[in-house]
N, C-alpha and C positions, 0 to 999 in steps of 0.2 A: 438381448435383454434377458436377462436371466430369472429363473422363475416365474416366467408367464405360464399359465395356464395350472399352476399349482395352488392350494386352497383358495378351491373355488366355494362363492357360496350357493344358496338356494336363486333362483332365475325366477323372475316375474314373470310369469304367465309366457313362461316357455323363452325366455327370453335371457340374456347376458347379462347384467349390471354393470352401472359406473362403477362402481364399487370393485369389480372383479377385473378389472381392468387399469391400465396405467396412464392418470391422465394429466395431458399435459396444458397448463392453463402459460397462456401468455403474458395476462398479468403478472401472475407472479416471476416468470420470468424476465420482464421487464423489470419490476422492482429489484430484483436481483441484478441488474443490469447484465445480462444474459444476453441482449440482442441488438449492443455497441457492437458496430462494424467491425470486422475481424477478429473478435473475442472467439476464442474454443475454451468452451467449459466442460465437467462432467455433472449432468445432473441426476440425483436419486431419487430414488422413491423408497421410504421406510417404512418399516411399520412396528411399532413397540422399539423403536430405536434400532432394528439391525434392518440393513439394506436388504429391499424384494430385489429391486431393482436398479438399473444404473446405464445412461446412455450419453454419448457424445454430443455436444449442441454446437458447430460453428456458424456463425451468424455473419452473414454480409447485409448489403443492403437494403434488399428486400426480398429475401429469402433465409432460411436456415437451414442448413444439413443434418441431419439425424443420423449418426451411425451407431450400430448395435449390433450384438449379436443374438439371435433368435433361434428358440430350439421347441420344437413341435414331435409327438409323439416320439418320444425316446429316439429321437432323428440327430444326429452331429448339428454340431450348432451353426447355422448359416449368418454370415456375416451382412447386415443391412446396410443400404446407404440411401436414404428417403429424402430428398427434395421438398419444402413444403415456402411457398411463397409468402408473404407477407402484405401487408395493406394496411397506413394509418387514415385514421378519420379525424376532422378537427373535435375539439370538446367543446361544451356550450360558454365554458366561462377560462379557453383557452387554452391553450396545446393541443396536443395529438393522442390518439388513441389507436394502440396496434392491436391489429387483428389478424388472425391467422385463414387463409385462404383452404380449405378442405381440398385435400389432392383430391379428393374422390368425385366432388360434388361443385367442387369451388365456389361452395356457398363462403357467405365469412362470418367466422367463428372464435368465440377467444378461447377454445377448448377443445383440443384433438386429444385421438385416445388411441392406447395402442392395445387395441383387441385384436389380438390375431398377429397377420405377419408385419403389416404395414399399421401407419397412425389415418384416423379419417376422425369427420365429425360423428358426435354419439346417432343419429339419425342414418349414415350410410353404416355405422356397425351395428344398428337394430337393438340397440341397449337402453335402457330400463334404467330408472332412478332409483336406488334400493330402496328408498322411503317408502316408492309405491306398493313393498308387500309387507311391509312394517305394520303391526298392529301397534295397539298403545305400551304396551310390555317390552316388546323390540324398543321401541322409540325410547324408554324410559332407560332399558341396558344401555344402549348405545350415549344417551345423554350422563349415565353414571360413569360412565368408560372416560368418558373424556373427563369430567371433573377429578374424577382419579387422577388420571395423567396431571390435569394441573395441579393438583394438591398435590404430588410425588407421590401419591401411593402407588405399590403395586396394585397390577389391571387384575379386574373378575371382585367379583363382588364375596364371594366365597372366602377372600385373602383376608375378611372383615377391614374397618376402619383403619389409617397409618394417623399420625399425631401432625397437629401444628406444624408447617414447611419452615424452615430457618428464613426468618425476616418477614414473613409473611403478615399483617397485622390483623390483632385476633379479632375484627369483627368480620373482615373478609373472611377466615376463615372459617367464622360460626356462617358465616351466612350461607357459603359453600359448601359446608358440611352437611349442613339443613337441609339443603335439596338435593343435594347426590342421596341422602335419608328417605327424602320421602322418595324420590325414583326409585329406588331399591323397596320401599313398602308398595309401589306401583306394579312393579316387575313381578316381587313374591306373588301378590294379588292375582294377576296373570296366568303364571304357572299354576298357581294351585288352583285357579276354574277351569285350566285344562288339562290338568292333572283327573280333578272330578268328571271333567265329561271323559277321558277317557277309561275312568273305571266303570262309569255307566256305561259306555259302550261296551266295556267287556263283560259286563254282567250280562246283559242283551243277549250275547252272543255263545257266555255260557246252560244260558234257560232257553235259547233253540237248539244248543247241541245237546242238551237232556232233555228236550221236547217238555220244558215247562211252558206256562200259561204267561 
């Protein structure tokens, strides 16, 4: 699995995140129809459109095979071949509902993750929701990022505004506009009260190394 363990971000209280990890949801690959009997697929993980990541998915019955290749501290990259069983549930108003069995735990789960060398559930890989160390400024970049992405602009807020998407109809995109605007007067907001406390800290720190009052 190529570029695991590369920009990683900040860890919740000492901990890993979804986010820094490659996770793989059943749903969707159901809906992808990924897990018809004998189908071999390759599925990705992107990010800003160019692939982090990319592994093999053959699906039987009631299991799928994972294979990948995995490279840890500047280590030759080792080839994986991971097992992971499968389990459907019926649904309230009909059909089935697949869910993925946790090698580790064999709890069921519709979402294993591949931190590390192997896929488990988020609970045997000890990971953290990113949200959970998100303040309101975080939450605001990250909700502007993505309107970006749907409105075609280039990502970061820095790039300022891109214009009207082709076909797009112009109250969707007032209305989009609007709030990727205020997220971004949220975000400024943000930085600049923690901009202030840290000039106050430094000040602090400059009138006890001159033994001010």
């Amino acid at each position: 699995m190529g570029g695991r363990g590369s920009g990683r971000r900040p860890s919740y209280a000492g901990k890993d995140t979804t986010e820094d990890s490659l996770p793989l949801d059943i749903r969707r690959l159901q809906r992808a129809g990924a897990l018809s009997p004998g189908r071999i697929c390759r599925w990705r993980w992107t990010v800003n459109d160019h692939v982090r990541a990319s592994i093999q998915i053959r699906a039987d019955v009631w299991q799928v095979v994972l294979t990948y290749a995995y490279t840890a501290h500047q280590q030759p990259a080792e080839r994986i071949r991971q097992t992971v069983m499968l389990e459907t549930t019926p649904c309230t108003l009909g059909g089935r509902r697949s869910w993925f069995r946790c090698p580790t735990c064999a709890r069921r789960v519709a979402v294993i993750y591949g931190a590390g060398r192997l896929f488990a559930c988020r609970q045997c890989k000890q990971l953290a929701y990113g949200s959970q160390s998100e303040n309101a400024d975080d939450r605001a970049s990250r909700r502007a990022d993505r309107l970006r992405k749907q409105l075609g602009w280039e990502p970061g807020i820095l790039n300022g505004p891109g214009g009207r998407p082709k076909g797009m109809h112009f109250q969707i995109y007032a209305r989009l506009s609007a709030e990727h605007d205020a997220l971004v007067e949220v975000m400024l907001h943000g930085m600049a009260k923690r901009l202030g406390m840290l000039n106050g800290r430094l000040s602090e720190i400059r009138r006890q190394i001159n033994g001010e009052p």
